[in-house]
Legacy VTK file of the C-alpha trace (Angstrom):
# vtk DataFile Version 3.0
C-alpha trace
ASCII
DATASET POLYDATA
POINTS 405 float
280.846 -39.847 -58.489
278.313 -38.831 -61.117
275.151 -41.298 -61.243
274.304 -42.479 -64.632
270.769 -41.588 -64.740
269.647 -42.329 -68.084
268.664 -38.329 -68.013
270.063 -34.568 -67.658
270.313 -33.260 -64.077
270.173 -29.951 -63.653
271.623 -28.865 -59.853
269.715 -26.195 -58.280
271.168 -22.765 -57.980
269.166 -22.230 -54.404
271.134 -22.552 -51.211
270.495 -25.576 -49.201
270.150 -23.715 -45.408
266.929 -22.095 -46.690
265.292 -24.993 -46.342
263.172 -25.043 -43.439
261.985 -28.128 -41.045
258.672 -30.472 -41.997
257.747 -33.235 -39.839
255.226 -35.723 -40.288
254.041 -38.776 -38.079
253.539 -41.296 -41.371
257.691 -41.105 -42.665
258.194 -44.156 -44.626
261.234 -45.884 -43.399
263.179 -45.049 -47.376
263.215 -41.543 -45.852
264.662 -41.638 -42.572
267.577 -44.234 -43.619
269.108 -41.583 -46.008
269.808 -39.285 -42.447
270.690 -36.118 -44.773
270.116 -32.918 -43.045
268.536 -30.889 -45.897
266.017 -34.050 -46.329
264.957 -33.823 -42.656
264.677 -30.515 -42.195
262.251 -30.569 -44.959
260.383 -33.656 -43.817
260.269 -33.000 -39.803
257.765 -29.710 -39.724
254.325 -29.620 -38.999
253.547 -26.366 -38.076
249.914 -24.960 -39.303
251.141 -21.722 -40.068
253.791 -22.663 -42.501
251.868 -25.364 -44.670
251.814 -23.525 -47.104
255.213 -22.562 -47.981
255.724 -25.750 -47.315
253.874 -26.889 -50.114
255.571 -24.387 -52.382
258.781 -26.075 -51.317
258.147 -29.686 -51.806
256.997 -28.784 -55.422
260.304 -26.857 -56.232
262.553 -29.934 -54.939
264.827 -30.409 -57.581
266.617 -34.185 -58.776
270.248 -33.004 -57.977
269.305 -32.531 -54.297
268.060 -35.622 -54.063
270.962 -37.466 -55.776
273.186 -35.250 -53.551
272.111 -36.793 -50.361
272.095 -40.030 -51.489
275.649 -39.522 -52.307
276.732 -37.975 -49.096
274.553 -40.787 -46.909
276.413 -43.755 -48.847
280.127 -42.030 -47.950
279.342 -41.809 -44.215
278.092 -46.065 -44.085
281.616 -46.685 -46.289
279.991 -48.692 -48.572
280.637 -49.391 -51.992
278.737 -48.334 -54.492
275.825 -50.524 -55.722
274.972 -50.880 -58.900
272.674 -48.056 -61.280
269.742 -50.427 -60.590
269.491 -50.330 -56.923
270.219 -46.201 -56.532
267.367 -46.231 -58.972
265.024 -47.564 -56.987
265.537 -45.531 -53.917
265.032 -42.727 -56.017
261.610 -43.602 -57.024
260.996 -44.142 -53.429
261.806 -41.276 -52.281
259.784 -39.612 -55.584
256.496 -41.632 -54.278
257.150 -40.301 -50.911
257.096 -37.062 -51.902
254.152 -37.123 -54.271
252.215 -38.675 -51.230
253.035 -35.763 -48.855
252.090 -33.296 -51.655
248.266 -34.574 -51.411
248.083 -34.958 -48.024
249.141 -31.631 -47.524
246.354 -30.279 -50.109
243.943 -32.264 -48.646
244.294 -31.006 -45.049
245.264 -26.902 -46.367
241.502 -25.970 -46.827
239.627 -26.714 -43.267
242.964 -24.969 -41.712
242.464 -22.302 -43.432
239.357 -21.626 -42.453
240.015 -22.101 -38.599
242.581 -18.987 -39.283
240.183 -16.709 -41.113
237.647 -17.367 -37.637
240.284 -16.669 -35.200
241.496 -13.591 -36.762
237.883 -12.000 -37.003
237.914 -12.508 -33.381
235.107 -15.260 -32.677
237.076 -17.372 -30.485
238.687 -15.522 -27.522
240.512 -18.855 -26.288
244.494 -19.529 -26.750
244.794 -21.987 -28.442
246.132 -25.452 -26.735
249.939 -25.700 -27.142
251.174 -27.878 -29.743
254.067 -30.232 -28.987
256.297 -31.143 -32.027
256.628 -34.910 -32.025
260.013 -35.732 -33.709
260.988 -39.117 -35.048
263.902 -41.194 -34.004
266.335 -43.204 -36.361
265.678 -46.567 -35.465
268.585 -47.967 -37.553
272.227 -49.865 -36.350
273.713 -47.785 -38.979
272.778 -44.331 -37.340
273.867 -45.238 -33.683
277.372 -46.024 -34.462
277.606 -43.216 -36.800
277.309 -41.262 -33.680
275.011 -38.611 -35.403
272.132 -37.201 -32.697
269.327 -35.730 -34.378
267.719 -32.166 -33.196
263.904 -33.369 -33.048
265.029 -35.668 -29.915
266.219 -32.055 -28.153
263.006 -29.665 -28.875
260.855 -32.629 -27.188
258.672 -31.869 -24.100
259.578 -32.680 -20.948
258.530 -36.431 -20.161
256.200 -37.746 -17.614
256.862 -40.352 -15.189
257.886 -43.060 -16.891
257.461 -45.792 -14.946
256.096 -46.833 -11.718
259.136 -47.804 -10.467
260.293 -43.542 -10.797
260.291 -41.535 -8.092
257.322 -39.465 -6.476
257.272 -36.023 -6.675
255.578 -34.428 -4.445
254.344 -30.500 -3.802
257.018 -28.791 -2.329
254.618 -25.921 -0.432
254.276 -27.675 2.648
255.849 -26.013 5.500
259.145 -28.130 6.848
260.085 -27.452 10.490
262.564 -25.312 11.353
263.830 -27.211 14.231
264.764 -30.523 13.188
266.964 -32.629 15.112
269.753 -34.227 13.534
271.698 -35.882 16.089
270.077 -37.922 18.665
271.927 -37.251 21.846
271.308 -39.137 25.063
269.648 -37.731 27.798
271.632 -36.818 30.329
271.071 -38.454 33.652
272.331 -36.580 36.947
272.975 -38.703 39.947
273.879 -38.368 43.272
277.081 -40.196 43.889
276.164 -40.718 47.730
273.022 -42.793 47.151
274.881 -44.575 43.716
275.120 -48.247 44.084
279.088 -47.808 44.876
277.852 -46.343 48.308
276.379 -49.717 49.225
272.994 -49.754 50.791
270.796 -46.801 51.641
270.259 -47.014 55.209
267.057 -44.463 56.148
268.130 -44.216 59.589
272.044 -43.167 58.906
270.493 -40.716 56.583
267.931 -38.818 58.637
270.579 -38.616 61.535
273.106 -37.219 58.932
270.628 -34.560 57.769
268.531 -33.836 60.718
269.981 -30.610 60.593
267.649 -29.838 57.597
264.315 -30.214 60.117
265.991 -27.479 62.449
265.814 -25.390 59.232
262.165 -26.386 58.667
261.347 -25.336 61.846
262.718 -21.936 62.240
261.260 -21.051 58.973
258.377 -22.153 59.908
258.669 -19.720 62.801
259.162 -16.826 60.411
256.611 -17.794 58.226
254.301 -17.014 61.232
256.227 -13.944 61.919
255.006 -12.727 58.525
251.764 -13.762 58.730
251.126 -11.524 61.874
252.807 -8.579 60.314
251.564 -8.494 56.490
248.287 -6.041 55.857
247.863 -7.318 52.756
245.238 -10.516 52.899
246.867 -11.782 49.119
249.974 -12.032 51.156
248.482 -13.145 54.009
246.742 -16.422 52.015
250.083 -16.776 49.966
252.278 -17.333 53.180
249.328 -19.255 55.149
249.157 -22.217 51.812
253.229 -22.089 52.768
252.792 -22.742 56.407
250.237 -25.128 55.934
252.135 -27.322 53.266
255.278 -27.188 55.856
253.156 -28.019 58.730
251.759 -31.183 56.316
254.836 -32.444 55.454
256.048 -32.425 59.216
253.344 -34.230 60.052
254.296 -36.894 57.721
257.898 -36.676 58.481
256.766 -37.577 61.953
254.407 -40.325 61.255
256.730 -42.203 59.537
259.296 -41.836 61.813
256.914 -43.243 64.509
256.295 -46.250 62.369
259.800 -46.784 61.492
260.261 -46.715 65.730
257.615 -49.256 65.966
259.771 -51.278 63.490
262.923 -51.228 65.298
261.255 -52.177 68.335
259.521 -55.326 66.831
263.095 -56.227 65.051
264.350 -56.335 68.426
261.646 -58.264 70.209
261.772 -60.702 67.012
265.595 -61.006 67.446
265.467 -62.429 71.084
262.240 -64.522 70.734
264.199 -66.263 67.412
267.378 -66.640 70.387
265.250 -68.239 72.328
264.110 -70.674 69.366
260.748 -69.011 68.437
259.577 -68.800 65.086
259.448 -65.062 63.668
256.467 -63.455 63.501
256.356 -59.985 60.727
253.773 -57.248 60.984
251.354 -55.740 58.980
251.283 -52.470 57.623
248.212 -51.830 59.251
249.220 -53.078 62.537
252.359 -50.952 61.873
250.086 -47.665 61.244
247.809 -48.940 64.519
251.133 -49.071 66.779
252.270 -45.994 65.796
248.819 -44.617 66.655
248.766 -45.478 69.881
252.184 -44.374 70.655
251.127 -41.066 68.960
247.902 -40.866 71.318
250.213 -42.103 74.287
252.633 -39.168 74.097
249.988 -36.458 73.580
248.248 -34.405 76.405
244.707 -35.253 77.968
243.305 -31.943 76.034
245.250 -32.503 72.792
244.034 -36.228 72.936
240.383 -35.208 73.513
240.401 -32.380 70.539
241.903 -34.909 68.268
239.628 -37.515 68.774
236.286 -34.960 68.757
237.332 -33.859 65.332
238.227 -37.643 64.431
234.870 -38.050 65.443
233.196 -35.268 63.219
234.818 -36.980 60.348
233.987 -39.862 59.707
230.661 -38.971 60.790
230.585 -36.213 58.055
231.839 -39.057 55.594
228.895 -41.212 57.157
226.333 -39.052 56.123
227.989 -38.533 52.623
227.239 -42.096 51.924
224.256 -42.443 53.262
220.922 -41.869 50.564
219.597 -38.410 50.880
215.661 -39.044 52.549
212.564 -37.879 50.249
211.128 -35.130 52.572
208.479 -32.622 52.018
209.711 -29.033 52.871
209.255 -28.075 55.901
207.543 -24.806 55.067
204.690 -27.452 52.954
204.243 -28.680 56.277
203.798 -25.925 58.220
201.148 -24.596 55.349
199.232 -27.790 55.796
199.207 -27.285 59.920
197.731 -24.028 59.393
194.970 -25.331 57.069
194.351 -27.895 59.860
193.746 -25.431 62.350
191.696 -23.396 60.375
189.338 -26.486 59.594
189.155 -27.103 63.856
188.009 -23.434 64.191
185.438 -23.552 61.515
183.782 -26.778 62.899
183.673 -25.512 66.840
182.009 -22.254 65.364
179.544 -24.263 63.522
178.837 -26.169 66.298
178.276 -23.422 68.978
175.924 -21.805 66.314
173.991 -25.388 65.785
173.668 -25.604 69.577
171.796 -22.332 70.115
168.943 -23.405 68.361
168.965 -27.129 69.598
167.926 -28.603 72.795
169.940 -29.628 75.457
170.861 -33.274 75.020
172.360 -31.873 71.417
174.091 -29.331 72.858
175.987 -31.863 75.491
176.541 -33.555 72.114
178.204 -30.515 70.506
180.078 -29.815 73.852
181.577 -33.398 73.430
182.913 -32.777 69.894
183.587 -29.317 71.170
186.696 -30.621 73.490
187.824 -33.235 70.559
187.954 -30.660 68.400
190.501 -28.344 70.382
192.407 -31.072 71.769
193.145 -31.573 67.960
193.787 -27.759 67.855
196.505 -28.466 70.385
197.884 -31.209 68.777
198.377 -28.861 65.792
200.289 -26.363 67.517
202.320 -28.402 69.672
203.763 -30.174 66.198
204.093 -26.693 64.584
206.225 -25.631 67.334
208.531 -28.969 67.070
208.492 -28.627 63.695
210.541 -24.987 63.922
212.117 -26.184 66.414
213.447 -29.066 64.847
214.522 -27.147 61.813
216.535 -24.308 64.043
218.242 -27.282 65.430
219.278 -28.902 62.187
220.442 -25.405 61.248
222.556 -24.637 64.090
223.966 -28.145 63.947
225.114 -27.521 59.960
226.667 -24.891 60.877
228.627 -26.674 64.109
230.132 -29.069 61.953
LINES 1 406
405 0 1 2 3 4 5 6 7 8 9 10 11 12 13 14 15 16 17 18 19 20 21 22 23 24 25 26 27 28 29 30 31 32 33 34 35 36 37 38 39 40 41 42 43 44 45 46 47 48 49 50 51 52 53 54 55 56 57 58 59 60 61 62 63 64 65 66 67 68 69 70 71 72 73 74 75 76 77 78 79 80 81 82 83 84 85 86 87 88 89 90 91 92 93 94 95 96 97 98 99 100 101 102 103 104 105 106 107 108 109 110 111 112 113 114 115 116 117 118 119 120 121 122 123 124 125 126 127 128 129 130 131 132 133 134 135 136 137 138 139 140 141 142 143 144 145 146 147 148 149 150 151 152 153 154 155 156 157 158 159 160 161 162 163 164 165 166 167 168 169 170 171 172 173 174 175 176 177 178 179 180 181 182 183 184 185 186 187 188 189 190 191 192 193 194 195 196 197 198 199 200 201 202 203 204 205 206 207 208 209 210 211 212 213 214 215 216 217 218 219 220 221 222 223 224 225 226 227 228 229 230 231 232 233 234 235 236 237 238 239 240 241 242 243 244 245 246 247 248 249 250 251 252 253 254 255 256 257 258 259 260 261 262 263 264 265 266 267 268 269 270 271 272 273 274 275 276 277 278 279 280 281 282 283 284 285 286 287 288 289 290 291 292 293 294 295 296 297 298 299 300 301 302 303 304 305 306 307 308 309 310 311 312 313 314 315 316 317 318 319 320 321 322 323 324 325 326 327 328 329 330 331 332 333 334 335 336 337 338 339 340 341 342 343 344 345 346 347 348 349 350 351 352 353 354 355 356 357 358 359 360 361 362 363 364 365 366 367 368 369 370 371 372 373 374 375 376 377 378 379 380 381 382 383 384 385 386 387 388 389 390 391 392 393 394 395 396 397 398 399 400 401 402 403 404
């Protein structure tokens, strides 16, 4: 439907897809309710590089475009036409918007230019930062249930996180673990179904005389192990098969100390059975009374020589652990000693020379004088050997006794 201007109209010739995009942060809200295509793409550009064909564009903007999109925006709402007044006065809007955009642009051409002319004589090496487009959104009801989704919304960066309540992100370069474990599967447990709690309770005694059969093994291995030792050259073998022998012989030992106190047990059980027969009150032992019996039963069955070897290298040991704990005596070396003898000695000999000279030219109640001191003098000479010769003797002793033990 023609609009009754009050003046000619002359359409433009020019086809309406040359018109390129112009974009500006300051659109008046006149602008972005008419949504016509050829309206935005001229309004949503602001590129540097194109300013000014934009500015030969907005000048060449003829009235018939203008009156076209106003058309085509008022057939899309459905609405009846309004009356000449109203269409009027959008068009003046829209006029004052343009005429506004025209001067900023002239304004803000010159300094750009001149930030062109340095780059391209080279002054600035730098890239230039990138530029991100910002687009404007239709804010209107009228827009959303036309159903009509602009382009600016789609050439948009990327957006940050938006809120706090977003997820993380987080740098993916860390190394995950190859073995990961996705299932958690129970450990399994192996048991012994003879000593299981369905077997009742574990008797030690039924049980050694079950597999006492297992000590005759011991024992003839033990045999060859000593076999081997006296036929191997080779002393790496040799200490290999002796730390066998000697952990077999160990735990044999403890097999049969614990089957003496386990004896010594039994034997008390009994005793304790007939005493509480008789009406006695029972009386339970100690494990170190237990240990002590079974001592003496052990010292009891052993042989006069065994017994005395046993109890001589009993003997060394604690006495070892005796001197262990006892504090180690500040004493002077003995060889400081022996020095300081010697100097002693030397001092005696000087003074009975010097006396014996003295006494020559002297009378004779001096020289009875001198005679005296004379005798003093090498019975401290004596003295001074006699403890030198303790002294060594004394330290061969202490030598030969370290060694002993």
């Amino acid at each position: 439907m023609p609009l009754p201007l009050g003046k000619t109209v002359k359409a433009r010739a020019a086809d309406e897809d040359d018109y390129e995009e112009y974009s500006g942060d300051d659109s008046s809200p006149s602008v972005i309710e008419t949504g016509e295509n050829e309206a935005d793409e001229i309004l949503s550009s602001s590129d540097e590089d194109q300013e000014e064909d934009v500015k030969d564009k907005l000048s060449n903007i003829s009235f018939g475009t203008l009156s076209r999109a106003q058309e085509s925006i008022s057939k899309k709402r459905k609405r009846p036409a309004g009356g000449d007044d109203e269409k009027e006065d959008k068009l003046e809007a829209l006029r004052a918007r343009l005429r506004e955009l025209r001067e900023a642009s002239g304004v803000e051409s010159a300094p750009k230019k001149k930030k062109k002319d340095k780059k391209e004589d080279g002054k600035s090496t730098t890239k230039p930062a990138a530029k991100k487009s910002r687009t404007t959104k239709n804010d209107s009801d009228d827009d959303a249930s036309d159903g009509s989704d602009s382009d600016s919304d789609e050439d948009g960066a990327p957006h940050a996180r938006s809120s706090k309540h977003a997820p993380m992100s987080q740098v993916s370069n860390r190394q995950v673990t190859r073995k990961r474990q996705v299932i958690d599967v129970p450990k399994r447990q192996v048991r012994d179904p003879r000593f299981g709690p369905l077997g009742g309770p574990v008797d030690d005694t039924e049980i050694s005389k079950k597999y006492s059969f297992i000590n005759d093994y011991q024992d003839s291995e033990m045999a060859e192990l000593k076999a081997a030792i006296k036929k191997s050259k080779s002393e790496d073998d040799k200490a290999v098969l002796k730390r066998k022998l000697l952990s077999m012989e160990s735990k044999k030992k403890a097999r049969e100390n614990k089957e003496r106190e386990q004896e010594v047990i039994r034997e008390h059980r009994k005793k304790e059975k007939e005493a509480i027969a008789q009406g006695k009150n029972p009386f339970y032992l100690k494990k170190s009374e237990q240990k002590q019996q079974a001592l003496v039963n052990k010292f009891d069955s052993m042989k006069s020589k065994d017994r005395e070897r046993l109890i001589e290298r009993r003997r060394k040991k604690v006495s070892q652990k005796e001197k262990k704990m006892m504090p180690a005596p500040r004493r002077i070396p003995l060889l400081l000693r022996l020095l300081g003898l010697l100097l002693a000695f030397l001092v005696v000999f000087l003074a009975l020379f010097l006396l014996i000279v003295l006494g020559t030219f002297l009378g004779l109640f001096v020289v009875l004088l001198l005679v005296l001191l004379a005798v003093l003098l090498v019975a401290l000479l004596l003295v001074v050997l006699l403890a030198i010769v303790l002294l060594l003797c004394s330290g061969l002793l202490r030598v030969l006794q370290d060694r002993l033990d």
